[in-house]
C-alpha positions in Angstrom: 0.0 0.0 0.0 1.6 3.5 -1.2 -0.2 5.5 1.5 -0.9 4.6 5.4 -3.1 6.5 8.5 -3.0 5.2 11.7 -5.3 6.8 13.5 -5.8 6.1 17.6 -8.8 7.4 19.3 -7.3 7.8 23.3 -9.8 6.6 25.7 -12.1 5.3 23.1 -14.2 2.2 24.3 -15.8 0.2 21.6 -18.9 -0.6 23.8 -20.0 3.9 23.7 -19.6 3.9 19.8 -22.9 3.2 18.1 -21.2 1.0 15.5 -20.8 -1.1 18.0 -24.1 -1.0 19.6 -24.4 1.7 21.5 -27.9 3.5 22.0 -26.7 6.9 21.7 -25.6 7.9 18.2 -22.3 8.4 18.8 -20.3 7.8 16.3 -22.4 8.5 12.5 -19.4 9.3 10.3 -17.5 6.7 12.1 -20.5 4.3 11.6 -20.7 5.5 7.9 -16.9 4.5 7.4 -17.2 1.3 9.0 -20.1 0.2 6.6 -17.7 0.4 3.8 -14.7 -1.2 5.4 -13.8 -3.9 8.1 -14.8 -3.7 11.6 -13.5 -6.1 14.0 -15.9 -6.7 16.9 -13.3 -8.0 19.4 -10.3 -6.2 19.8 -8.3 -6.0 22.7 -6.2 -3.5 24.7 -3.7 -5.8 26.4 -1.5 -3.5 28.4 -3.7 -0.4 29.7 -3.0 2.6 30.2 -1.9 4.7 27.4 2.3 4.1 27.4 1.8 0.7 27.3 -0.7 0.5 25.0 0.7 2.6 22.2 4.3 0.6 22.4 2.3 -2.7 22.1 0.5 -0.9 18.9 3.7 0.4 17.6 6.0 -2.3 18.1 3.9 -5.7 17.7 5.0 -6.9 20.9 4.0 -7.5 24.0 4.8 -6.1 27.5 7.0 -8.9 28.1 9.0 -7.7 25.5 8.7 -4.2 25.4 8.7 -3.8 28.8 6.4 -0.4 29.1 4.0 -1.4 31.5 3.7 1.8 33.8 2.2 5.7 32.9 5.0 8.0 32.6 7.3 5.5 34.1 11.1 6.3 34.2 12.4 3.3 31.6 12.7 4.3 28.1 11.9 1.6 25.1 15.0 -0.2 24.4 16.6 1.0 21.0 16.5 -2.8 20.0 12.8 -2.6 19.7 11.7 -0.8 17.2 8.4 1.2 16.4 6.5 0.5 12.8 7.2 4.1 12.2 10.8 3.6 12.5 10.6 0.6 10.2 8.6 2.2 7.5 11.0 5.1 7.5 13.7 2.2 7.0 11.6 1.0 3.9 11.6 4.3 2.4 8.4 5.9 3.5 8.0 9.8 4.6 6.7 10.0 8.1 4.7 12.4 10.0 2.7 12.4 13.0 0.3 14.5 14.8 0.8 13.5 18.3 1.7 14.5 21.8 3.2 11.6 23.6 6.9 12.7 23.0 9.6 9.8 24.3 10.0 6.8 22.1 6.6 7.8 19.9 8.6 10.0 18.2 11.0 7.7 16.8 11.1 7.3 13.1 9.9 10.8 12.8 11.6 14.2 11.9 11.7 16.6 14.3 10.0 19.3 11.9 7.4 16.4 11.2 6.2 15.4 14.6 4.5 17.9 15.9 1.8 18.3 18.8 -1.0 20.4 19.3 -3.0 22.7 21.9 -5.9 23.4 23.3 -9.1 25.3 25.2 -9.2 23.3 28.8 -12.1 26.0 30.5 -15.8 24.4 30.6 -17.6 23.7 27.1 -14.4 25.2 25.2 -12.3 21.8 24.6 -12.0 21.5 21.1 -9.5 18.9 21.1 -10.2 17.6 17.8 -10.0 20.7 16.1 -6.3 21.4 17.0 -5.7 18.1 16.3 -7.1 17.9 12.6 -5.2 21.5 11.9 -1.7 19.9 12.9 -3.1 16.6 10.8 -4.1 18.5 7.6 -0.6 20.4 7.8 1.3 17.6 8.0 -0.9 15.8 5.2 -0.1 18.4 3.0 3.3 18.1 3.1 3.3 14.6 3.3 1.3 14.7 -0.4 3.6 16.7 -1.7 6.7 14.8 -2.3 7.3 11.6 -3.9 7.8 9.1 -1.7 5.0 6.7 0.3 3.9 8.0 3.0 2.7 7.1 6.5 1.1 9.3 9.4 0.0 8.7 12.6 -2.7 10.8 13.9 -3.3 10.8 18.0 -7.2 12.4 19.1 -8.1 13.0 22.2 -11.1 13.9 23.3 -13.2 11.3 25.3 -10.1 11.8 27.8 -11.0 13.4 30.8 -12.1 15.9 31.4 -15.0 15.8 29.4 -15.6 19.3 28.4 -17.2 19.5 25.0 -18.0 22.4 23.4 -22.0 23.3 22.7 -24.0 21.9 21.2 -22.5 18.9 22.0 -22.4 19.6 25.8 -26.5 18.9 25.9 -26.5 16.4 23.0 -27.3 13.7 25.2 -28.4 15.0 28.4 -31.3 17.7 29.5 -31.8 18.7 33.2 -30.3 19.9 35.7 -26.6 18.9 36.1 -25.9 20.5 39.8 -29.7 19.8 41.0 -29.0 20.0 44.6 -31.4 16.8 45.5 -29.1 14.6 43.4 -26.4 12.5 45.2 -25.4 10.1 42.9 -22.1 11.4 42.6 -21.1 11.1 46.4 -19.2 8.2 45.9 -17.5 9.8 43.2 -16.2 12.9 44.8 -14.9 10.3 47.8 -12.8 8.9 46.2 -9.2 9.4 47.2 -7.2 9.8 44.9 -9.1 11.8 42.4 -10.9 13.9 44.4 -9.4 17.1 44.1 -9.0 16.2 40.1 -12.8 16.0 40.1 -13.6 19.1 42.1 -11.3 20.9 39.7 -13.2 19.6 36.8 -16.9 18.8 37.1 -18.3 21.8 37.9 -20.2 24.7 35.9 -19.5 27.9 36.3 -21.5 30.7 37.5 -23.1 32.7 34.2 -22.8 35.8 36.2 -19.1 35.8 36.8 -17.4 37.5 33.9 -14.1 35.5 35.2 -15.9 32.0 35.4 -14.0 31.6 39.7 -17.9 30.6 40.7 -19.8 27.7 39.7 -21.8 24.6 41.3 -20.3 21.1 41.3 -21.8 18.7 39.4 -24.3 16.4 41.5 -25.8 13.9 38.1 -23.9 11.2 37.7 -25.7 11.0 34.7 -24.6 14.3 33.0 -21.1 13.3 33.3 -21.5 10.1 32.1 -23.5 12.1 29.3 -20.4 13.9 28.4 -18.2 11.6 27.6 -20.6 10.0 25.1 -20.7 14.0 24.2 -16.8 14.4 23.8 -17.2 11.3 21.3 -19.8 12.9 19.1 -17.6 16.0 18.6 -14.9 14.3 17.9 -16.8 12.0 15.3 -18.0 15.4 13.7 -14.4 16.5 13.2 -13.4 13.3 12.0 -15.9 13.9 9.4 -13.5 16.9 8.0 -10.6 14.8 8.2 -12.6 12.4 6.2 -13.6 15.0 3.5 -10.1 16.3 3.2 -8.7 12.7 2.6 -11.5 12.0 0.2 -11.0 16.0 -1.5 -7.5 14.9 -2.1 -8.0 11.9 -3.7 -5.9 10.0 -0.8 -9.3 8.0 1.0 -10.1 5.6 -1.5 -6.2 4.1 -1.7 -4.9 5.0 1.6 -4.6 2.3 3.9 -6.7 3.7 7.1 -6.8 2.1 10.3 -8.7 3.4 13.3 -8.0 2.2 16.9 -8.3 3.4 20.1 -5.4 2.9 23.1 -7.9 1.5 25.8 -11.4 2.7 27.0 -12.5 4.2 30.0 -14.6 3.5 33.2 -17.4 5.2 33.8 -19.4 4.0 36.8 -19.4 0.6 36.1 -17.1 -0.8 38.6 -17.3 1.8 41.1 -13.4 3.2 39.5 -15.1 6.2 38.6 -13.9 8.2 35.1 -10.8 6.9 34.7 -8.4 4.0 32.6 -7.9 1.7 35.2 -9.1 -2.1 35.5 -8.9 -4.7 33.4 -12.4 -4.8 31.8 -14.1 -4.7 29.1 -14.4 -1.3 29.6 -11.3 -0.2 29.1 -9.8 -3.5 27.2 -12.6 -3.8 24.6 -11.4 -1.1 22.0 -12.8 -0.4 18.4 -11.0 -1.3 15.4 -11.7 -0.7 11.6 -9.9 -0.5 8.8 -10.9 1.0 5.4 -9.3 0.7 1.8 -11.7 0.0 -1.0 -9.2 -0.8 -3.1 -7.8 -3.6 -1.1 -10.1 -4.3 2.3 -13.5 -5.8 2.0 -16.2 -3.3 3.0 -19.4 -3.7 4.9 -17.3 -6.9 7.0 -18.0 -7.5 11.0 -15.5 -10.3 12.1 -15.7 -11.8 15.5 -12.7 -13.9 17.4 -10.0 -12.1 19.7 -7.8 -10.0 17.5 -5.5 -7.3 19.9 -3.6 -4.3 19.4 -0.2 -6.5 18.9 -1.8 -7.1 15.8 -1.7 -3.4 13.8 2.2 -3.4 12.9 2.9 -6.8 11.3 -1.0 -5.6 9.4 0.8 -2.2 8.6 4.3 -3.8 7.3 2.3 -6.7 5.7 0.3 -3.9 3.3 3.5 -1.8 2.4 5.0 -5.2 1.3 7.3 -5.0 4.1 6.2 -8.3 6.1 10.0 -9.2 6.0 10.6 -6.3 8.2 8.2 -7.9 11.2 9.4 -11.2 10.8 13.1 -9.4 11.3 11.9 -8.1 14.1 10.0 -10.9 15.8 6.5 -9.1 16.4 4.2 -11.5 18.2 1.4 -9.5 16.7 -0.5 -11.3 13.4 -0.9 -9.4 10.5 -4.7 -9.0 9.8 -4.6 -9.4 6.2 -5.3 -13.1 5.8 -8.3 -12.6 8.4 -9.6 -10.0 6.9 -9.5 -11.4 3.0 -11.0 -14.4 3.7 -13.6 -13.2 6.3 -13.0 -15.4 9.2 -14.1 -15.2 13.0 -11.8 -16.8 14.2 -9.1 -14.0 15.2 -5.6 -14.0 15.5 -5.4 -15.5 19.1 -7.7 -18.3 21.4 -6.4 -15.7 24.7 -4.6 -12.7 24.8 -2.6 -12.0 28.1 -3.7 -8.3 30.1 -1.5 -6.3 32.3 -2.1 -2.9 34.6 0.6 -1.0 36.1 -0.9 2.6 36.5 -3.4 3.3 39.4 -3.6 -0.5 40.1 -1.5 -3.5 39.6 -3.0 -6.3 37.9 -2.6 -9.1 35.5 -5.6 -11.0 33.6 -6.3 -13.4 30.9 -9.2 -13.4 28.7 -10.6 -16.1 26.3 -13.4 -15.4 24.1 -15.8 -16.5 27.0 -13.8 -16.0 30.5 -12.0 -13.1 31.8 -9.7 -13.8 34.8 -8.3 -10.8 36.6 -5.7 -11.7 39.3 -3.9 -8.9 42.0 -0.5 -8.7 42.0 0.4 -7.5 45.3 0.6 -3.5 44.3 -2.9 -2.1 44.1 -4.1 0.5 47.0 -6.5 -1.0 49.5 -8.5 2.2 48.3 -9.7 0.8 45.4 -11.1 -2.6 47.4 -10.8 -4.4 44.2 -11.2 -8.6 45.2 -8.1 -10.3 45.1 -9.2 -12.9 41.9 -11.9 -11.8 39.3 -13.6 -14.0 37.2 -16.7 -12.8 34.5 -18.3 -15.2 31.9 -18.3 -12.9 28.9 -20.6 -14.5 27.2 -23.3 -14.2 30.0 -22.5 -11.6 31.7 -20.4 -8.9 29.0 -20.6 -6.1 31.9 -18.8 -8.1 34.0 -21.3 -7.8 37.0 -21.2 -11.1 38.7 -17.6 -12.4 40.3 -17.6 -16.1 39.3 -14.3 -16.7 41.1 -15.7 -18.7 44.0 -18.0 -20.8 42.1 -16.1 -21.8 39.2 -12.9 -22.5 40.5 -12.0 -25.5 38.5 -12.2 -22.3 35.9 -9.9 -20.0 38.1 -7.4 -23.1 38.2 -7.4 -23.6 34.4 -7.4 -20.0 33.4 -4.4 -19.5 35.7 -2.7 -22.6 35.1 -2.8 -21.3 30.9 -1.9 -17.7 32.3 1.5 -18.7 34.4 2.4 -21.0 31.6 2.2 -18.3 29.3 4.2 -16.0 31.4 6.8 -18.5 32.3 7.3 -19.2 28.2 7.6 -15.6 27.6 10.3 -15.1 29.8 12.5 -17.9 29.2 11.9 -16.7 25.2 12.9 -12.9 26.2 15.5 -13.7 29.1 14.0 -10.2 30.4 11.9 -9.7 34.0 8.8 -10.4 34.6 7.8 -6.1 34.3 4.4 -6.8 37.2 7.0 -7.9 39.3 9.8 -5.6 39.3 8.0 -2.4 38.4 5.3 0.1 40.3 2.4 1.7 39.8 3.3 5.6 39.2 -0.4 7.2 39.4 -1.5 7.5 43.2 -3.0 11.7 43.7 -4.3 14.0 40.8 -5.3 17.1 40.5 -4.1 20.3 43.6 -6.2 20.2 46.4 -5.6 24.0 46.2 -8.0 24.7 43.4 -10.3 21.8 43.6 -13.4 23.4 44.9 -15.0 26.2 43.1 -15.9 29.2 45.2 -19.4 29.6 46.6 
């Protein structure tokens, strides 16, 4: 392929886009895309949060390997593993990226042609996606413009927290009062530790009457910020929509190679972990993932079976005609090509091994019907998180009922297959095991300072 995007969606779960079932309509352009390419229904985030998770996407390796298992740890990617952008520089493609993370992401990219992007952070003013398609559609330009294949990478970030979308968006899903003083469903939020003062700072509105915006009400509706995320998601679809036009404008949408993933998801108030990328469920592991190119992919496809974000090098080195380059390398990912060409459900993998190193310290191993989540020793008692975790995905998909002490002939199996795997991996990589000898580096956020608006 001459052209490639890689595009990654932070904090994107599959389960709030409407392609993938949602009730809101979330995602329409998205959903329009996806009808004319392939849309794989079970892709997995192995490593959460997003360091992790964008290594294992740009190396086609595990965390065994890679070793990035932390947020904003201190170790650096080793030099010996190299990033697909690296590698498709070595075969000759022009690079660019529109992207923020800095560190080893910008390998295989210029200095002039990595660049990052800014924005509004003040209440129904974050147009995220906006700076992020000017830097894109800069970059693109110059990327069109000389001769050689090129390949981008193109980092959104809007359903992060905090959700702040800018109107109309803000009430797209969600009419009443936000603040109602009679609410308080979002008690437990506000308790919670270590993101209190974060969510003081954040979820309030401020007072009309206040030319300088110092006085508001905190938010009380656990619904209306719930309602925002799905809002930050719409926006961002909607912008997505120019990108879209520009790509199809230029002639570049019909033979470039897109692909459109997402790091991890996000908890809501599922599991009582309130707004944020920690714990290994489908919430946050469960990310979207489609890929578009009429002139190669097959369009209006839904394919089932475990497929993970280990997968998208080899797939991106296996459509520039560089597959030699992975095998070099020894990805453990599986290019997606085969699967997706002869329309198969059965995936690239029977389990897929999960990690957490940020907030909490877990490990987990998922089939396509089990999910066992195991503590590793490191998580705060704050979270009071059970100590083994066991869901039937295919009865229970919200992970509501803890199997663990029922089933555990299961525990015992999916264990047993877990430490095997581990074990293999690290007489393979002669490396450390990275839940055992590294921390978690995310324990307080926000300044207690300015978390509570004035009265």
């Amino acid at each position: 392929m001459r052209n490639i995007i890689l595009i990654s969606l932070d904090t994107l779960r599959a389960s709030s886009m409407s392609c993938y079932g949602h009730s809101n309509l979330t995602t329409p352009h998205l959903d329009a895309l996806a009808e004319k390419s392939t849309l794989f229904e079970g892709c997995i985030s192995p490593h959460i949060p997003t360091h992790p998770a964008h290594t294992t996407m740009f190396t086609g390796k595990d965390v065994l390997t890679h070793q990035i298992i932390t947020q904003g740890g201190s170790l650096d990617l080793a030099m010996n593993v190299k990033t697909v952008a690296e590698l498709l520089s070595e075969a000759g493609y022009f690079t660019v990226a529109a992207d923020n993370l800095g560190r080893w992401f910008q390998r295989g990219f210029s200095s002039a042609h990595y660049r990052g992007y800014q924005w509004e952070t003040r209440y129904r003013a974050a147009r995220k996606a906006e700076a992020v398609n000017q830097t894109a559609m800069e970059l693109l330009d110059i990327a069109r413009a000389q001769d050689s294949p090129w390949f981008a990478f193109l980092h959104y970030w809007d359903p992060h927290t905090p959700y702040l979308p800018p109107l109309p968006f803000e009430r797209m899903f969600y009419s009443g009062d936000e603040c109602a003083p009679s609410n308080r469903s979002m008690d437990a939020v506000y308790a919670c530790e270590p993101f209190t003062d974060y969510f003081r700072q954040w979820m309030w509105t401020p007072d009309a009457a206040d030319p300088h915006l110092h006085k508001g009400r905190l938010w009380t509706d656990r619904r209306y910020v719930n309602a925002q995320y799905d809002a930050s998601i719409a926006y961002m679809d909607a912008c997505l929509a120019q990108l879209f036009r520009y790509l199809q404008d230029s002639g570049q949408l019909e033979e470039t190679l897109l692909v459109i993933t997402a790091d991890h998801g996000e908890e809501l108030d599922e599991h009582e972990l309130w707004y944020d990328h920690h714990g290994l469920y489908q919430t946050n592991c469960h990310v979207p993932l489609i890929v578009h190119c009429p002139a190669l992919v097959s369009g209006g496809q839904r394919l089932g079976g475990l497929v993970s974000l280990k997968d998208i090098a080899p797939t991106l080195l296996d459509y520039a005609g560089h597959s030699e380059l992975a095998a070099r390398e020894q990805m453990e990912g599986t290019s997606l090509r085969a699967v997706m060409e002869s329309g198969t459900h059965g995936g690239t993998a029977d389990a897929v091994y999960l990690t957490e190193c940020g907030w909490m310290k877990k490990r987990g191993w998922q089939t396509k019907q089990w999910k066992l989540i195991v503590e590793t020793g490191g998580t705060p008692a704050v979270y009071n998180t059970p100590e083994i975790e066991l869901y039937d995905l295919e009865d229970d998909p919200d992970e509501v009922y803890n199997l663990a002490e029922e089933a555990d002939d299961v525990v015992a199996r999916l264990r047993g297959e877990m430490e095997a795997f581990v074990e293999g991996r690290l007489a393979e990589t002669g490396l450390p095991d990275p839940t055992e000898v590294q921390d978690i580096t995310m324990r307080r956020i926000g300044d207690k300072r300015k978390a509570v608006p004035l009265p």
